[in-house]
C-alpha positions as a LaTeX table, in Angstrom:
\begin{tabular}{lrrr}
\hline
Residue & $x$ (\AA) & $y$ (\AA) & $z$ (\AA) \\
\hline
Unk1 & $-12.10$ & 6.29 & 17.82 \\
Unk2 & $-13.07$ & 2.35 & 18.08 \\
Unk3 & $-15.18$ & 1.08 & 20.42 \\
Unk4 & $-15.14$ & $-2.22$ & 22.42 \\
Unk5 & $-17.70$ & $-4.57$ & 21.53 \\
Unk6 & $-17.81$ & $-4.18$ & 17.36 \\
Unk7 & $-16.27$ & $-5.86$ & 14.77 \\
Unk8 & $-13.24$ & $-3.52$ & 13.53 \\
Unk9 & $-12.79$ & $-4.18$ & 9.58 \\
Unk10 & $-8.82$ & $-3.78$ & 8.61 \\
Unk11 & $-8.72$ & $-3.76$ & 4.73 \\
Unk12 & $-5.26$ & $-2.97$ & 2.46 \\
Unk13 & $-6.36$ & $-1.02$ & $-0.33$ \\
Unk14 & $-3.71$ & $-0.14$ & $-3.62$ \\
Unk15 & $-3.64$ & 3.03 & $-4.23$ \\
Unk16 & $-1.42$ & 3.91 & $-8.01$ \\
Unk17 & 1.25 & 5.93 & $-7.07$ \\
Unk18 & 0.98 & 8.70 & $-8.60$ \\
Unk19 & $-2.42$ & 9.02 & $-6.62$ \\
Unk20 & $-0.39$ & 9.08 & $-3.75$ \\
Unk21 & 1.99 & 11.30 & $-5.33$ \\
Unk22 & 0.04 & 14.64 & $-6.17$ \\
Unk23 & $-3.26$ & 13.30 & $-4.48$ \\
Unk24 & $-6.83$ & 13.30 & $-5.44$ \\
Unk25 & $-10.19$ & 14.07 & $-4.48$ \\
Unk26 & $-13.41$ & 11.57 & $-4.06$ \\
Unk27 & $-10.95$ & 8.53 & $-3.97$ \\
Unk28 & $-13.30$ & 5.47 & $-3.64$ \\
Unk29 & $-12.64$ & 2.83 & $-1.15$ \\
Unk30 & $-15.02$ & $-0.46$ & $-1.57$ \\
Unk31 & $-14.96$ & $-2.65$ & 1.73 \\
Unk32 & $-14.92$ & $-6.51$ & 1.55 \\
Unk33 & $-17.51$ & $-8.10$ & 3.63 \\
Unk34 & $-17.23$ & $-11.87$ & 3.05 \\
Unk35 & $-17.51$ & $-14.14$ & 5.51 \\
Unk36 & $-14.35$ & $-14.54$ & 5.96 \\
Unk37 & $-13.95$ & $-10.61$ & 6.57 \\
Unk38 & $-16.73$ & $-10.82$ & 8.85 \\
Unk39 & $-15.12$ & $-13.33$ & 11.44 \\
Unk40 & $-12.08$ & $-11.49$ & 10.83 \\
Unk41 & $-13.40$ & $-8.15$ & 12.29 \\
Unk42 & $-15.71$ & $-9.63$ & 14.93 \\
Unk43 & $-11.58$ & $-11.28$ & 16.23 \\
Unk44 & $-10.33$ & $-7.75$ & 15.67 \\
Unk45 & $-13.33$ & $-6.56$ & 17.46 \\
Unk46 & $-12.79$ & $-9.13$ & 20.19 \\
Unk47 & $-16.11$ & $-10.58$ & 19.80 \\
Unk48 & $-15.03$ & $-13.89$ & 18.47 \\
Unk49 & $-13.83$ & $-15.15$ & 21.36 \\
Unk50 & $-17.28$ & $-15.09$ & 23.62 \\
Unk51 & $-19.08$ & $-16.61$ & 20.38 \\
Unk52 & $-15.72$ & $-19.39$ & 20.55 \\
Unk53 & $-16.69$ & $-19.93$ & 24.48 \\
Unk54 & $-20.42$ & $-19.58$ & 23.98 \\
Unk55 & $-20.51$ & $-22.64$ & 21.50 \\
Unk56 & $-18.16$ & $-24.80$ & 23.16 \\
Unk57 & $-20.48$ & $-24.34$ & 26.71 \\
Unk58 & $-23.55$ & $-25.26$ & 24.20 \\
Unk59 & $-22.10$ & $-27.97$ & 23.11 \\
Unk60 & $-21.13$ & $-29.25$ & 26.68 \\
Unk61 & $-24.57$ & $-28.87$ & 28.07 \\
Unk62 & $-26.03$ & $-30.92$ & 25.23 \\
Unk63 & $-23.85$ & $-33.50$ & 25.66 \\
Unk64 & $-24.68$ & $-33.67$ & 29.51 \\
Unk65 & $-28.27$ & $-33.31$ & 28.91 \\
Unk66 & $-28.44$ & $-36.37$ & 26.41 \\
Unk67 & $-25.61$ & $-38.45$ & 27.85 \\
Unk68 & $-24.75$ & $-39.30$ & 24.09 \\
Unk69 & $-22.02$ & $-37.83$ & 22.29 \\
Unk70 & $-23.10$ & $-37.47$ & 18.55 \\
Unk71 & $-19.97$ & $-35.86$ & 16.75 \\
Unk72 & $-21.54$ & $-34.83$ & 13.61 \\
Unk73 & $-24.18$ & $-32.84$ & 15.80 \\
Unk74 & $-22.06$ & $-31.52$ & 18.18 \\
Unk75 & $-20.27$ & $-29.94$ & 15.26 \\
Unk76 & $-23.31$ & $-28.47$ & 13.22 \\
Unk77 & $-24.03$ & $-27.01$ & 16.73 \\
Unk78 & $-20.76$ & $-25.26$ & 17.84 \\
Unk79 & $-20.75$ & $-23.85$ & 14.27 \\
Unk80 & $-24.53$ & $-22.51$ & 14.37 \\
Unk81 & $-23.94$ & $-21.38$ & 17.91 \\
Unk82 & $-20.49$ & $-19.11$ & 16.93 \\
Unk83 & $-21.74$ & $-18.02$ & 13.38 \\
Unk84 & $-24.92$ & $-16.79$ & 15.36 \\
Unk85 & $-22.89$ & $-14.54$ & 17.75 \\
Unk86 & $-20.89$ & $-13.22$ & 14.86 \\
Unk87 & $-22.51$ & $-9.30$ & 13.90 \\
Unk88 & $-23.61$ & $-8.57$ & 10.26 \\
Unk89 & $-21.74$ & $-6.31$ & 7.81 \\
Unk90 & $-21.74$ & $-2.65$ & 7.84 \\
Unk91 & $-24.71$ & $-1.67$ & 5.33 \\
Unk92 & $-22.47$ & 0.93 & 3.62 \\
Unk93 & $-19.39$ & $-0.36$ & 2.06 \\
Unk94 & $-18.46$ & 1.87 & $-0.78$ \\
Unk95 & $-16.32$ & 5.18 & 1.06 \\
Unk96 & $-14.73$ & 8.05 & $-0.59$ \\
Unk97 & $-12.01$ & 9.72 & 0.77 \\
Unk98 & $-9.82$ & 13.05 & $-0.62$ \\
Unk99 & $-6.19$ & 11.94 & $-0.77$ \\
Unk100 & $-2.72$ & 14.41 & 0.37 \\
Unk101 & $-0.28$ & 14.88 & $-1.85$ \\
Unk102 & 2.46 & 13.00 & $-0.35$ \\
Unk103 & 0.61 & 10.17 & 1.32 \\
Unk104 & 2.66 & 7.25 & 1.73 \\
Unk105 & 1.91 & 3.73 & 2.02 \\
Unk106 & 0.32 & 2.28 & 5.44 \\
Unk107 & $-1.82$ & 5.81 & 6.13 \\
Unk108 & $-4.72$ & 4.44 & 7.70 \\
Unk109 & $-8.22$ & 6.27 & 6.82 \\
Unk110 & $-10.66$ & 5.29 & 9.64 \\
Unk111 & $-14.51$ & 5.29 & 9.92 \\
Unk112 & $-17.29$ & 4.28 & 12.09 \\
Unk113 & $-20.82$ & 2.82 & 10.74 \\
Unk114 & $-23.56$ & 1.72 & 13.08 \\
Unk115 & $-22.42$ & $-1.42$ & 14.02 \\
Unk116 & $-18.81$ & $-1.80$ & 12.92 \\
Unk117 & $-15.14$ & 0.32 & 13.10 \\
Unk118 & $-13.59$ & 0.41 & 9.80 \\
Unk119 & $-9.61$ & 1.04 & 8.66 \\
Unk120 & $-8.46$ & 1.33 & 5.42 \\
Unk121 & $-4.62$ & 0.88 & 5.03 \\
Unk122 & $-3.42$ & 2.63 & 2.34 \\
Unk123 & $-0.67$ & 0.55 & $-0.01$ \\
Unk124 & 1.45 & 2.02 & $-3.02$ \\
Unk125 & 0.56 & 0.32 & $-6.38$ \\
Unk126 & 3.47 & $-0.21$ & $-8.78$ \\
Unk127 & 4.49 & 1.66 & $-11.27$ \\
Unk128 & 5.87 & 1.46 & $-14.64$ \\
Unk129 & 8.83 & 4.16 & $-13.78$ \\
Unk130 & 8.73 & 4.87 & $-10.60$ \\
Unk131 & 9.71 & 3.40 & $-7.27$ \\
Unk132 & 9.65 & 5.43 & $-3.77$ \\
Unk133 & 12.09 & 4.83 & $-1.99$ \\
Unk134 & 11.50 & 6.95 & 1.86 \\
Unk135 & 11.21 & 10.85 & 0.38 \\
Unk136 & 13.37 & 9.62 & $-2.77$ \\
Unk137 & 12.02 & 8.11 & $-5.85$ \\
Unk138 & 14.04 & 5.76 & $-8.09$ \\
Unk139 & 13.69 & 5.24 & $-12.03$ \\
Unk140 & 15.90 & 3.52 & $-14.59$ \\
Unk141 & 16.67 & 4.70 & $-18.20$ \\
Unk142 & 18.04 & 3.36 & $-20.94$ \\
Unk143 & 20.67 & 4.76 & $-23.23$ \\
Unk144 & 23.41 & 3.36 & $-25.80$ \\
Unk145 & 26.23 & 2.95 & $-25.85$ \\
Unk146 & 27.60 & 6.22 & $-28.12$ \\
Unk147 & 25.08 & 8.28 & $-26.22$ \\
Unk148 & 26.89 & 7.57 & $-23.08$ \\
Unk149 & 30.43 & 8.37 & $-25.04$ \\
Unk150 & 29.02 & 11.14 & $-26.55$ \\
Unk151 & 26.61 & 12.40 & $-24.22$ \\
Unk152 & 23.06 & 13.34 & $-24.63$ \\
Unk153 & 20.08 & 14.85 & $-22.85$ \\
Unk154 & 16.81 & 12.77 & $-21.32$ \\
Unk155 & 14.06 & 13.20 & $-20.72$ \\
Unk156 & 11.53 & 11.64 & $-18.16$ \\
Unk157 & 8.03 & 12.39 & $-17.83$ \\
Unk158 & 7.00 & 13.22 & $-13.96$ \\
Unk159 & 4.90 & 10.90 & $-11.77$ \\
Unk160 & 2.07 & 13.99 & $-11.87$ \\
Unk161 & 1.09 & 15.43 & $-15.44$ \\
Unk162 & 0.82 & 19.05 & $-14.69$ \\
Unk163 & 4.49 & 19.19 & $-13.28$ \\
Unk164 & 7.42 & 19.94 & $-16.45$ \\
Unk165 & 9.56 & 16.70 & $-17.78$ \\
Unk166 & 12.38 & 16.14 & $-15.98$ \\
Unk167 & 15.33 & 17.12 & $-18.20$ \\
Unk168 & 18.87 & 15.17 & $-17.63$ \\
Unk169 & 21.65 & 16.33 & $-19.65$ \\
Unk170 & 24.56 & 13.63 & $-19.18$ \\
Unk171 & 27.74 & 14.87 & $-20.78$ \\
Unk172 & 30.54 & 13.42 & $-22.94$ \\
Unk173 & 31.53 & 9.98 & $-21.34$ \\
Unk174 & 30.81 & 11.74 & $-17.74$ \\
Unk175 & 28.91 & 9.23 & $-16.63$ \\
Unk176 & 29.39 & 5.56 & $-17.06$ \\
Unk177 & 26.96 & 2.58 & $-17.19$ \\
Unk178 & 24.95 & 1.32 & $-14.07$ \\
Unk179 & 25.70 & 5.02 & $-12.27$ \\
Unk180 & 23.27 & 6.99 & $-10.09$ \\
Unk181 & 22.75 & 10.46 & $-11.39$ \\
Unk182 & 20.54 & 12.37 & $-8.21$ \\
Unk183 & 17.88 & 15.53 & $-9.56$ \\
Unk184 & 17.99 & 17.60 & $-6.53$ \\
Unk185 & 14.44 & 18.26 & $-5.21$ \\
Unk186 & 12.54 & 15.74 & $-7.96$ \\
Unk187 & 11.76 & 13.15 & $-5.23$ \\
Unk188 & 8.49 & 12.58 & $-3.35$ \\
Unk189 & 6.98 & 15.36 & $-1.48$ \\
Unk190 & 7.93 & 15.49 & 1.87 \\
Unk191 & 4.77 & 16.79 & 3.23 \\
Unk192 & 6.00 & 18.48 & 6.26 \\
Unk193 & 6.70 & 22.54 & 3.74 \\
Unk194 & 4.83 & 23.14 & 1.10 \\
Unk195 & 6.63 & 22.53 & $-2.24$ \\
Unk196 & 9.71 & 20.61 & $-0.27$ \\
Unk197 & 10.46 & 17.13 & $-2.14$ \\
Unk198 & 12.88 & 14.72 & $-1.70$ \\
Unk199 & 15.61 & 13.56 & $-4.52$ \\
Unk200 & 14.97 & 11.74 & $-7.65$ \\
Unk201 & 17.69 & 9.08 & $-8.30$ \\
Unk202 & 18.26 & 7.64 & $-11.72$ \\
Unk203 & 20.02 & 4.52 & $-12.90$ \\
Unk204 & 21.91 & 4.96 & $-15.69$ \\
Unk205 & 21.59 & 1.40 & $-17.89$ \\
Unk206 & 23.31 & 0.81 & $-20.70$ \\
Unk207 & 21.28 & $-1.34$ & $-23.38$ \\
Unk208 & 24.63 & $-3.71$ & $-24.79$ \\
Unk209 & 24.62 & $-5.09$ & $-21.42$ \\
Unk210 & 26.58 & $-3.62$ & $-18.22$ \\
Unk211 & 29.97 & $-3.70$ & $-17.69$ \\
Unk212 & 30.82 & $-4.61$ & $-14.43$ \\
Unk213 & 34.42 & $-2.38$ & $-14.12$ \\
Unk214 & 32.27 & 1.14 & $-15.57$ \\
Unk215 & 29.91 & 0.63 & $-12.50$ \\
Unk216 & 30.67 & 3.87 & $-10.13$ \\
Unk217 & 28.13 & 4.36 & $-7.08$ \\
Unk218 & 30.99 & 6.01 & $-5.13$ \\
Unk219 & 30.48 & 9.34 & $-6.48$ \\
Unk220 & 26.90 & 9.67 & $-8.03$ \\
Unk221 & 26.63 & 12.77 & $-10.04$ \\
Unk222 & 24.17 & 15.48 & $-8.45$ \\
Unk223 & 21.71 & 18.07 & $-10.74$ \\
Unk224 & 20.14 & 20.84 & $-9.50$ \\
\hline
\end{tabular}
């Protein structure tokens, strides 16, 4: 839980997919702590503000006390006076953290240091393959032109190693270029049962090109 009064570090972090996917254990997470970063938080924190006011009132008094405006001054001071006020990164910066299977982008992993609240956000990396798309993932393959009249079988190697390829039999001119096949139960795991996943949908791409009138999204062909 954050505290009032300490500078709250927010930091996206890319996690590869497939991470995400069947998770992982001592995942580390290396926090940025430039000074940028640092005036960042303390705003986050709501401790930027005072320093703001505190400099400005410095600033004032010294121009009352001296009755002389010097510009150049009066800016080296406002700047001393906030960067002063701002608090100094978090000693530790390097985190590990064990990662669910089926952890989607934007889970936030907080943690609290001496003098500072930290979040990581959690963002999907790309992939070569694979897309998620809510509990579905999305892929592309390519196949010719006779395979499609002829029909064939794919295969596509899974997002986690230890899971079997993903075999697509596509029979004789049953589906036509630019088509969605859906593999029932192939998709992203849902998170909420054990062993429940969402769909995998392919896109079936022709390499001579696609031909807009064998398009057919209206009735995507479904494997179980």
């Amino acid at each position: 839980m954050s505290q009032q009064g300490r500078p709250r570090y927010i930091q996206k972090v890319s996690i590869p997919l497939e991470v995400l996917y069947s998770g992982g254990e001592n995942v580390e997470l290396k926090l940025k702590t430039s000074i940028f970063q640092r005036y960042r938080a303390a705003y986050n924190g709501g401790l930027l503000q005072p320093a703001l006011m505190q400099g400005v009132i410095t600033v004032l008094l010294t121009w009352l006390r001296s009755q002389k405006v010097n510009w150049f001054l009066s800016f080296f001071l406002f700047v001393s006076m906030v960067h002063v006020h701002i608090p100094p990164p978090p000693e530790k910066v390097l985190y590990s953290t064990n990662i669910r299977e089926g952890w989607k982008g934007g889970t936030k992993i907080k943690y609290e240091s001496a003098n500072a609240d930290i979040a990581f956000i959690l963002q999907e990396g790309s992939h070569d393959t694979f897309t998620r798309v809510g509990n579905d993932l999305h892929t592309q393959v390519e196949v010719s032109a006779k395979q499609l009249r002829r029909g064939c079988t794919l295969t596509i190697n899974p997002l986690c190693d230890s899971e079997k390829p993903i075999k697509l039999k596509l029979r004789r001119k049953q589906v036509k270029n630019g088509q969605i096949v859906t593999v029932k139960s192939r998709g992203w795991p849902k998170g909420s049962k054990e062993g429940e996943c969402g769909d995998l949908q392919v896109k079936i791409c022709c390499k001579e090109g696609v031909d807009q009138a064998d398009i057919s999204r209206k009735n995507p062909l479904i494997f179980f």
